[in-house]
C-alpha positions in Angstrom: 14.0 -12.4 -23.4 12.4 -9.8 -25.9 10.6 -12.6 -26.8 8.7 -12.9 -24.2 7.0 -9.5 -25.2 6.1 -10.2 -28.5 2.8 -11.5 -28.2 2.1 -8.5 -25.8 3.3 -5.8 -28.3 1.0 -7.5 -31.0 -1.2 -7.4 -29.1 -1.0 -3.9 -28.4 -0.6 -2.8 -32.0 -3.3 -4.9 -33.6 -6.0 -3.0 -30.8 -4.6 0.4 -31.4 -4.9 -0.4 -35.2 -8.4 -1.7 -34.9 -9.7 1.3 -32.5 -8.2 3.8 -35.5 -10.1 1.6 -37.8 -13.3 2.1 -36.1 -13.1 5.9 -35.8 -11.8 6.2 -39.3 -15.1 4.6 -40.4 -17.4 6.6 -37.8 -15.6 10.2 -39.0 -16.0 9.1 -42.9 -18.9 7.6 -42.9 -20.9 8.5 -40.2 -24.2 10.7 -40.3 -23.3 14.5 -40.4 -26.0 16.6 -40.3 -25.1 19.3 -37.9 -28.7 21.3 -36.9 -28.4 24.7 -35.2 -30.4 22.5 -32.4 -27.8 19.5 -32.2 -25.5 22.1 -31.6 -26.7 23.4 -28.1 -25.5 21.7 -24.7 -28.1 19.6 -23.7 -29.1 20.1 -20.2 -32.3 17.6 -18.8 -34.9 19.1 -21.4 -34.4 22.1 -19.8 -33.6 25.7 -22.5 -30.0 26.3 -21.2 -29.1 29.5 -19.6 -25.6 31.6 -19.2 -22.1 29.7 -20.5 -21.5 26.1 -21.1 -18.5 26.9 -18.6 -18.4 28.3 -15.3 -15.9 29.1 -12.4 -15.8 26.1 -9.8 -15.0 26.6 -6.5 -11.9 25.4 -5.2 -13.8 23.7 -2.6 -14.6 21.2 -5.0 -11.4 20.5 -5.5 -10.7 20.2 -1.6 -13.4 17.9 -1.2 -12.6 15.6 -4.4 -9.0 15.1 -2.9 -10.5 14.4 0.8 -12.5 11.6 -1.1 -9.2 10.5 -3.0 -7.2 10.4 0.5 -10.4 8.1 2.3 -10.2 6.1 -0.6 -6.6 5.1 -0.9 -7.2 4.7 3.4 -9.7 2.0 2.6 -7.6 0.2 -0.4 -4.7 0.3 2.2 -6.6 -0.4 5.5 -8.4 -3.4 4.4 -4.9 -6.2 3.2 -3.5 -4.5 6.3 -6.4 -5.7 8.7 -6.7 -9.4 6.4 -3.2 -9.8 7.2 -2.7 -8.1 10.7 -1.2 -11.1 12.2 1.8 -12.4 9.7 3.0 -9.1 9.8 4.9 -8.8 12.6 6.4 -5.7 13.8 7.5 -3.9 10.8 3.8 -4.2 9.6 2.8 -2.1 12.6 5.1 0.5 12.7 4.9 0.9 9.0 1.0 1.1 9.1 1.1 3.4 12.0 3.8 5.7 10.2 1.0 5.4 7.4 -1.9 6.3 9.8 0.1 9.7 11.4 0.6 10.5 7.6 -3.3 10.2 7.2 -4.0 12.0 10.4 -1.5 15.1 9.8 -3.6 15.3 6.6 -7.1 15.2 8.2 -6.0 18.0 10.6 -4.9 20.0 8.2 -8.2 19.7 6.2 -10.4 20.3 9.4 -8.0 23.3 9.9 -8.5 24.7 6.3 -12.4 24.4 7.1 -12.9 21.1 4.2 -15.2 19.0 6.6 -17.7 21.7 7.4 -20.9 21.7 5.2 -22.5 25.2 4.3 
């Protein structure tokens, strides 16, 4: 049965092998001229101003999960709707269990103040 895996690992090692390769040669032999200008963050032409880092708020963060949780609504939504009709009634109760999962979410982001714009 390990057989059946051989090809894959070989796979696998001969492109982790080649991609270590490939660096090796970019890191040895590769240009390095390092210039007090190469050095600085590059920011649209524009001279660069304050730290390359800076506090984000956790707003971001709220809204980047809100566009994880629509997403993962569409990927699950859309076989559900292709295959409404084969389903029977397990499908639809386990879709709506889904859909009151998504909805106690939403709430609780509309209650947290995510979905208002400033």
């Amino acid at each position: 049965m390990l057989n059946d895996y051989l090809p894959i690992a070989i796979l696998t090692f001969l492109a982790l092998f080649v991609a270590l390769v490939v660096i090796g040669f970019g890191f040895f032999f590769g240009p390095k001229r390092p210039t007090k200008i190469k050095a600085q963050p590059y920011e649209s032409g524009m001279v660069p101003y304050g730290p390359g880092t800076q506090r984000i708020s956790v707003r971001y963060y709220l809204i980047a999960v809100l566009f994880i949780l629509f997403d993962i609504e569409l990927v699950f939504f859309l076989p559900w709707a292709v295959v409404f009709r084969k389903l029977g009634a397990g499908g639809v109760v386990s879709m709506f269990i889904f859909i009151t999962i998504l909805v106690a979410g939403y709430i609780y982001a509309w209650k947290k103040g995510a979905l208002e714009w400033e």
